[in-house]
N, C-alpha and C positions, 0 to 999 in steps of 0.2 A: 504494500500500500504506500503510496506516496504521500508527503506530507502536502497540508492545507495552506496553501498560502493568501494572508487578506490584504488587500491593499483598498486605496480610496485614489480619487484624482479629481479635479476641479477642472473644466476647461471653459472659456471664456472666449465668447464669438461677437459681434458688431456687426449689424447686419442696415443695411441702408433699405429700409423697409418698417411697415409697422407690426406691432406686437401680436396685432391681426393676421398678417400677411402672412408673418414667418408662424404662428401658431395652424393656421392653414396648409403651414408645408409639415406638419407631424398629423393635425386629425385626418386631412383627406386624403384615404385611401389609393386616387390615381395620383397624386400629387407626391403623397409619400413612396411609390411605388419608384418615382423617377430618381429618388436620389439614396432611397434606403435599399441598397441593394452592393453586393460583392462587386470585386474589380472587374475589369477587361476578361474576359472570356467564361466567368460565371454567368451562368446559368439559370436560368428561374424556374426550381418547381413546384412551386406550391407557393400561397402569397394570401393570408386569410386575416380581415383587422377588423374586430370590433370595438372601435374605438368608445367608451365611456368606461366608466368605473367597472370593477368586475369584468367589466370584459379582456377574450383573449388577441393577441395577435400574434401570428404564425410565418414566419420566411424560412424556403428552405431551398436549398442551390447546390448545384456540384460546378467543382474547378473539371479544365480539360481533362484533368488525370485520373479522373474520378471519384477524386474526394468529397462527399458531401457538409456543408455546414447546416444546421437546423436550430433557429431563434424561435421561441416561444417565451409570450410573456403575457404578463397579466395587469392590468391598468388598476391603479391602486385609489387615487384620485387625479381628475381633473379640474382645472379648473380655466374656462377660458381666456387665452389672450394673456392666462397668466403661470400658468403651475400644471407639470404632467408630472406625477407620481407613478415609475410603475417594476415592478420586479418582470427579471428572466433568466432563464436557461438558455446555457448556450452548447452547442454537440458539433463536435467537427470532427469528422472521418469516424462517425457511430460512437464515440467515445462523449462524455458529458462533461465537459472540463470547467464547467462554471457555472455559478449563480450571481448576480446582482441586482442592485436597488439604485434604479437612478428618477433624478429627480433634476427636470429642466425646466430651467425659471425664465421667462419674457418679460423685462424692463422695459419701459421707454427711458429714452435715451436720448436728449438734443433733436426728437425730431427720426430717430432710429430706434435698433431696439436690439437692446445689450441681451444676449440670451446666453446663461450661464449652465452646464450640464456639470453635475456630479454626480461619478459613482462610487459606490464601494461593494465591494464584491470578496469572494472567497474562491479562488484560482485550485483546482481539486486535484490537477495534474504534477503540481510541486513546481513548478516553472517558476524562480522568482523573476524572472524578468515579464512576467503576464502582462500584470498593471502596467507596464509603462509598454507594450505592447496594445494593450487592450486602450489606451490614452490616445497613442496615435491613430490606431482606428476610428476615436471618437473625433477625433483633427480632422483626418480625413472625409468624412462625413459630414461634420458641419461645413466643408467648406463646399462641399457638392451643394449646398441647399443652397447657397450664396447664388448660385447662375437662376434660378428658378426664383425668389424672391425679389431678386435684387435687378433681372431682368425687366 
C-alpha cells in the first residue's frame, strides 16, 4: 500500500469579463464542455453535468495510448455569480488516485472578475509531487476558459 499524500493549493485567475460571464463558463454544460476537457488528442467518452447542489458530474476520456482518465464529482453548494463548492474523484488508467474539495470563488474586480480556485485533496498513489502536478493542471485550465469569456 502506498502512502496518502494531502496537499492544498490556491490559484488565482483575472478574467476581463463578468462574474456572470465567467460563472457561465462552469454551470453550462456546452460551454463547460469547451474548455473542461484533457489535452491535444484526448478523447471524449462520456461527459454527464448536473449542475446544482447534490448533483453529479461525470468526464471520462482516453489518451492515444489508451489510457483512460475518469472525473466524477458531486456539487456540494452553489451559489450564483458567486461560490461553486464541490468534491471529486479522480481515476487515471483504472486506478483511483484521488479525492478532492474545491471550492471557486467569483469576485468583481475593477470592472473584471478575480476568480480564485482552491483545493485540497489526498493524493492515494504516494506521488508527492501530485499537488503541484495536480496545481498546474488547475493553470492550465483556467487559462483555457480565458478564450471563451474573455472573447
Amino acid at each position: 500500500m502506498t502512502q496518502a499524500i494531502h496537499g492544498s493549493f490556491t490559484v488565482e485567475r483575472l478574467y476581463d469579463a463578468t462574474p456572470a460571464r465567467v460563472f457561465k463558463a462552469f454551470a453550462d454544460p456546452e460551454t463547460k464542455a469547451r474548455w473542461f476537457r484533457g489535452p491535444a488528442g484526448w478523447e471524449e467518452m462520456r461527459r454527464e453535468i448536473d449542475f446544482r447542489p447534490g448533483g453529479d458530474e461525470i468526464a471520462q476520456g482516453r489518451f492515444p495510448n489508451g489510457m483512460e482518465t475518469l472525473f466524477i464529482s458531486r456539487y456540494h453548494e452553489i451559489v450564483p455569480d458567486a461560490r461553486i463548492v464541490h468534491a471529486y474523484d479522480m481515476h487515471v488508467g483504472g486506478v483511483f488516485i484521488s479525492v478532492s474539495l474545491a471550492t471557486i470563488e467569483f469576485t468583481p474586480k475593477e470592472g473584471k472578475t478575480l476568480l480564485r480556485f482552491t483545493e485540497q485533496g489526498v493524493f492515494l498513489d504516494g506521488d508527492k509531487s501530485a499537488n503541484d502536478h495536480r496545481r498546474e493542471g488547475t493553470q492550465y485550465i483556467l487559462e483555457q476558459i480565458a478564450a471563451i469569456v474573455e472573447g
